[in-house]
Each structure stands twice: as C-alpha cells, then as structure tokens.
N, C-alpha and C positions, 0 to 999 in steps of 0.2 A: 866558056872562056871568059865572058864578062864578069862572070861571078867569081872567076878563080883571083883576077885582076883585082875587083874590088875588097875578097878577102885579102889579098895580101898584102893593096895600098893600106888596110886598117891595120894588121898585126906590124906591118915592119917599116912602113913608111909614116906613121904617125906618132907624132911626138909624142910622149908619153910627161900628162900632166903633173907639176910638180906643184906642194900646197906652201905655200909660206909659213901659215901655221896650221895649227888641228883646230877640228871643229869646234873643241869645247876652248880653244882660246878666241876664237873668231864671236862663241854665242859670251863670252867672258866679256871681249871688248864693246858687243853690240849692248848687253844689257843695260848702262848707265843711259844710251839713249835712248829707252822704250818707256812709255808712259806706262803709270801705275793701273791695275789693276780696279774695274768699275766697284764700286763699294758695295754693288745688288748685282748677284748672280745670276746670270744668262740661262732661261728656259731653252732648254734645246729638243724637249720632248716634245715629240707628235700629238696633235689634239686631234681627238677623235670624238664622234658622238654615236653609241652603240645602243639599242635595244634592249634590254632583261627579257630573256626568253622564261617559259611557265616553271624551267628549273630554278629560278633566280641564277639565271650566268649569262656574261656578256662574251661574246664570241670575237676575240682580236689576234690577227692572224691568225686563222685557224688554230687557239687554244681557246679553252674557257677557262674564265675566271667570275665563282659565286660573288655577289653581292646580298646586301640583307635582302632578305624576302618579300618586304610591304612594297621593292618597284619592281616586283614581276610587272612588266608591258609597258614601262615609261623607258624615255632614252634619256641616259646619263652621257655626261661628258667625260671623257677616258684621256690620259695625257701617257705617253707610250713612253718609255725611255730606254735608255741602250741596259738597264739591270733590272728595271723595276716599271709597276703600273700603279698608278694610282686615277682613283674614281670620284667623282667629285657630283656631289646635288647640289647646282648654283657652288658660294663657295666653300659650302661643308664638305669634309672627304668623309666618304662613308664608305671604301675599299682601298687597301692597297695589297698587293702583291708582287712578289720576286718576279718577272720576265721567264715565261717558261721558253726554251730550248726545241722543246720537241712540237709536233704538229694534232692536235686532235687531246691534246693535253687535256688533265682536269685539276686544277687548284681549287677546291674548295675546303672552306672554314665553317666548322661547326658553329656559331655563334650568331652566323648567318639564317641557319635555318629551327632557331631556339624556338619561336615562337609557332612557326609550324608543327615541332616535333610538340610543341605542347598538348595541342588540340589532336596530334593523332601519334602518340605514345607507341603503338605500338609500330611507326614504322623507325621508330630511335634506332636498336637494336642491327639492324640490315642495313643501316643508310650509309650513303657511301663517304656521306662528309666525317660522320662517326672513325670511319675506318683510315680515312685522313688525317684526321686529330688523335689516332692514336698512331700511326707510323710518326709524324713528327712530334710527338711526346707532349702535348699540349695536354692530350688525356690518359691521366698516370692512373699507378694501381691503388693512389689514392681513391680517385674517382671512381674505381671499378670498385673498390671494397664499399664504398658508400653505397653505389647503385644494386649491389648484390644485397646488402642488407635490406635497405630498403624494399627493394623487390620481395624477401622474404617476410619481411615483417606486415609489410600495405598490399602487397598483390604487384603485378605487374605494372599494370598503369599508374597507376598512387604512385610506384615506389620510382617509374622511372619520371613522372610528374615531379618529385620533389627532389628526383637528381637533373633536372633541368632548370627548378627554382636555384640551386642551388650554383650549377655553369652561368644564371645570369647574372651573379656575384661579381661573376669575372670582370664585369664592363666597370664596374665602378671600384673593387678592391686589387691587391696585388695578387697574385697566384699562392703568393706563401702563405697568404694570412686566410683567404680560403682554404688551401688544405688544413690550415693548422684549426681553421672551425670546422671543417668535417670532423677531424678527429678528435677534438675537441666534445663534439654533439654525440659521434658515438663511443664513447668511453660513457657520457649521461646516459647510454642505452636510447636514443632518440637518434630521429633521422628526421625533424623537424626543421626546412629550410631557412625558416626566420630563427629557430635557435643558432642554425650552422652563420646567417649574418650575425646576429650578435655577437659568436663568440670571433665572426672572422675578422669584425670591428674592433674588439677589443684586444685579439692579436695584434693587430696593424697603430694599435694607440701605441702612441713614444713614450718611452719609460718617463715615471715624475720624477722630474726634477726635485732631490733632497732638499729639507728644509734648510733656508740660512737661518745658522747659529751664531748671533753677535756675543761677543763676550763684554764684559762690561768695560774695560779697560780700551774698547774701540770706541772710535768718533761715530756716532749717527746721523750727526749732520747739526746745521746751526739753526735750524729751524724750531721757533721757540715753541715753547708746551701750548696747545692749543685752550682758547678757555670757552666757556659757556655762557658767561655773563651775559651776551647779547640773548641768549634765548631766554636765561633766566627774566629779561628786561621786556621780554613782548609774552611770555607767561603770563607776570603783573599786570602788564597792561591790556591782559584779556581779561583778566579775572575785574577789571574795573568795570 
C-alpha cells in the first residue's frame, strides 16, 4: 500500500518541471564566465612502474606490451591512459602502444626484438612479433621478397642477418625510402644491407634545387667588385 501511494504521489501529484531555456542556451550564457583554458595540458594518465619479464613485455592490466630487449629485468615507468600506453627510461620514451581491450593480450613490435633476432636468426622466421608486424602491415611483401632472396642467395642465417641489418633502417629512415633501397639493391643483384642504406639515403635526399639563372639585364646587387690589392700588398711585403 505504501508503495502504491508513493508511486502515485510521483506520477500525478508532482509537478512536472518546466526549463526556461535549453541546455545549450544555459552552457551558451555560462560560457563568457569561465576562465580560459590552462596553456600546459593535464596528465591524467595513471603512473605505473612495471618489471620487463625475460620476453621483454611489461604486464598492465592483464595485457602485455614488448619493450626493447636490453631491459629484460629492470622496472620502467608506465603512464596508462584511457587510448594509449606509453614507457618511459627516466625521461626517454622507449614504448608506446594503443591500450589493448582484451585481457591476456599480446602487442608486440618487431623492432623490439631486432637485436635478439640477430644473434639467433633462426628463431626470426616462427617469432611471434614477426607475425605481428606482418597482420599490421609494417612487414610488406617488400620485406618478404628481400628476405627470400637473400635467404637464397647467403643461406638462411646471412640472409635473414642482412634482412634484419636492413629492418634496423627503419629507426632512423622513413619506411618509403627503405623500401625504395631494397629495391633499389636488388635490381644491382645484391642484398647488401649498407648498399640498401645508401640507396635508402639517397631516396630520402630532397630533390636539388635548380640552378639560379640571372640574366644580365637583372640587378645583382650594389655590392662593389671585390679587389685584391690588399693581398697583392702583403705578397710584396713578404717577398721583402
């Protein structure tokens, strides 16, 4: 009975509120009074400080995410955000990755484990970060025609050796201008990694700038013909 009572004081006995205006005239009139905006953006991300397990991956909320290889066993500082993670050594960032979704997760990036994969070639091929970088397209069928050749031409390990010289490109060049020295190196029939830098160097150089052509009929400036005299004058007065 008490409940029927209090439903029916709210449905029929309660005024029914009426707005003077809408919301967005009310946030219209508020806005001239609110102070501006601080000029340095509010960290709102969670600091964490995580371990590198012997995979190089830091374990946050039950996802892992790789970092480079050389801090297997040291604890880095992790900053969480509602999209994204980022990893930080002191104030260097040396990971970042998208915020994974799911639980038990694995994000890792080949790049990470370059140095590893050098000294033991033959687990490149099976690795799972491999398989990673090629679902999100970071390793195209450029890369795979270079490591095939390679492979064929030096043996297995040489050839995946000098397709790993060639991934650590990546840290310091653009993606385009690495492919464009892979292919670049095998049209020369080489699979030479310091060829595939030069030529990925010389991809990435900006076209020269055409020569300026003054005609004579233009001004060069007021600057008078320069002379020699004065060398002429400490010549003499060496030879004295």
């Amino acid at each position: 009975m008490e409940g029927e009572i209090g439903r029916f004081r709210r449905r029929h006995l309660t005024p029914i509120p009426r707005r003077a205006e809408t919301i967005g005239e009310a946030a219209a009139r508020e806005l001239p009074l609110l102070r501006a905006l601080p000029a340095e953006s509010f960290d709102v991300s969670l600091r964490l400080l995580c371990r590198v397990d012997a995979k190089a991956r830091i374990c946050v909320r039950q996802s892992y995410y790789s970092v480079p290889a050389r801090y297997v066993g040291r604890r880095l500082e992790v900053r969480l955000g509602a999209t994204s993670l980022t990893v930080y050594d002191g104030a260097r960032i040396v990971a970042e990755h998208a915020r994974s979704l799911h639980k038990y997760s694995q994000d890792l990036v080949l790049d990470h484990y370059l140095e590893v994969l050098s000294r033991k070639p033959g687990a490149f091929s099976g690795s799972t970060a491999l398989a990673a970088a090629r679902a999100s397209g970071v390793f195209t069928g450029d890369h795979q025609r270079f490591w095939e050749t390679a492979r064929r031409r030096l043996g297995d390990g040489p050839g995946t050796r000098a397709l790993i010289g060639v991934l650590l490109l990546h840290r310091t060049l653009p993606a385009k201008a690495v492919i464009a020295g892979m292919n670049a190196a095998l049209s020369l029939d080489s699979c030479d990694p310091d060829l595939v830098a030069v030529e990925a160097r010389r991809a990435n150089r900006p076209e020269p700038m055409p020569p300026l052509i003054v005609s004579p009929s233009q001004c060069v400036g007021d600057r008078p013909t320069p002379s020699l005299a004065s060398y002429d004058q400490l010549l003499t007065g060496a030879l004295r």
